[in-house]
C-alpha positions in Angstrom: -21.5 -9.9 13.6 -19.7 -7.9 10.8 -21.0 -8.3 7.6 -18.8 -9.8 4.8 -17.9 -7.8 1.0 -15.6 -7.7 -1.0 -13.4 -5.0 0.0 -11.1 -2.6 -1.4 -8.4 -1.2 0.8 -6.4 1.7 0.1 -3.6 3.4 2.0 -0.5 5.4 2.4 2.9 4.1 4.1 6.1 5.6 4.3 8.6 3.2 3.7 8.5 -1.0 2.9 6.0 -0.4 -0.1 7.1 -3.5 -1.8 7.4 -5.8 0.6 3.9 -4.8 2.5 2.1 -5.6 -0.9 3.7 -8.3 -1.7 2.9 -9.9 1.6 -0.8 -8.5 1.5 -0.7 -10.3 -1.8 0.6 -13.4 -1.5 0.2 -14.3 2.8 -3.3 -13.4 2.5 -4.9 -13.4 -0.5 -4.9 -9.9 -1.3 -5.5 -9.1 -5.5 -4.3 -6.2 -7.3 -6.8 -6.1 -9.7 -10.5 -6.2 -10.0 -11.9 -8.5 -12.8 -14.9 -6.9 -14.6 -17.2 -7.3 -17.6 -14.3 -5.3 -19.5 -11.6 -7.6 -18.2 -9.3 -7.0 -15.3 -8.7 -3.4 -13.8 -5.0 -3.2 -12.2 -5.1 -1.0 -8.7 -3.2 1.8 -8.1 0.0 0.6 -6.1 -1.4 1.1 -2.6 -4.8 -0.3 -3.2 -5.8 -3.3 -2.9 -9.0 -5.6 -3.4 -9.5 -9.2 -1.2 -12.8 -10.9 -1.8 -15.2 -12.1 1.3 -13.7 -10.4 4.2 -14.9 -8.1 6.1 -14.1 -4.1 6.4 -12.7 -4.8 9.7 -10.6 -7.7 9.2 -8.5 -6.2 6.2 -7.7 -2.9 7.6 -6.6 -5.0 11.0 -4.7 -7.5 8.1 -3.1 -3.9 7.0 -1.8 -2.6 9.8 -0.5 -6.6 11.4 1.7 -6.6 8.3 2.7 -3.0 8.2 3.5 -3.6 12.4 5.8 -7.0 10.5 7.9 -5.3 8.2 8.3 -2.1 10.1 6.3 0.5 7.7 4.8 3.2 9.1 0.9 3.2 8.5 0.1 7.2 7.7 -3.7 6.5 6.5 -6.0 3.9 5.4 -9.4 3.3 4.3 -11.3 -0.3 3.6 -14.5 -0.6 2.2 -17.2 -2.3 0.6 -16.9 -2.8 -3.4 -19.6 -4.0 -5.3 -20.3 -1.7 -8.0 -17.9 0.2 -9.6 -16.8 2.3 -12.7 -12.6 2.2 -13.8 -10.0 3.2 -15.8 -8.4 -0.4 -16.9 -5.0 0.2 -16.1 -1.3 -2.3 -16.7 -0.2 -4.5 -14.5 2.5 -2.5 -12.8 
């Protein structure tokens, strides 16, 4: 059985950028930021963090909407993310 994390995904697309995020956001519970001991940190705009899932199921998530809206999925990574250092950025 996969083991579940929190997970950060990151990866590169080469067209639909908008509307893949905003359905990774908002059909399945995908964040854009990490909240911290220094407050939130906003992602960079084709990264993104979903909380107890596994590695597996959000890069299968990824490319299921990217196959939806007709992007073209160049790359991706998802891993685990449990301790990490950032650069607090704006909400883009």
């Amino acid at each position: 059985m996969a083991e579940i994390y929190n997970v950060l995904i990151t990866y590169d697309i080469d067209s639909k950028h908008t509307e893949v995020r905003k359905s990774l956001i908002e059909d399945y519970d995908f964040e854009e930021k990490i909240v911290g001991n220094n407050g939130p940190s906003f992602l960079p705009n084709t990264t993104l963090y979903k909380k107890s899932t596994t590695k597996q199921n959000a890069l299968s998530t990824l490319k299921s909407v990217c196959k939806s809206k007709g992007a073209n999925l160049k790359r991706a990574i998802s891993l685990e993310c449990s301790n990490w250092q950032a650069l607090l950025g704006e909400k883009m």
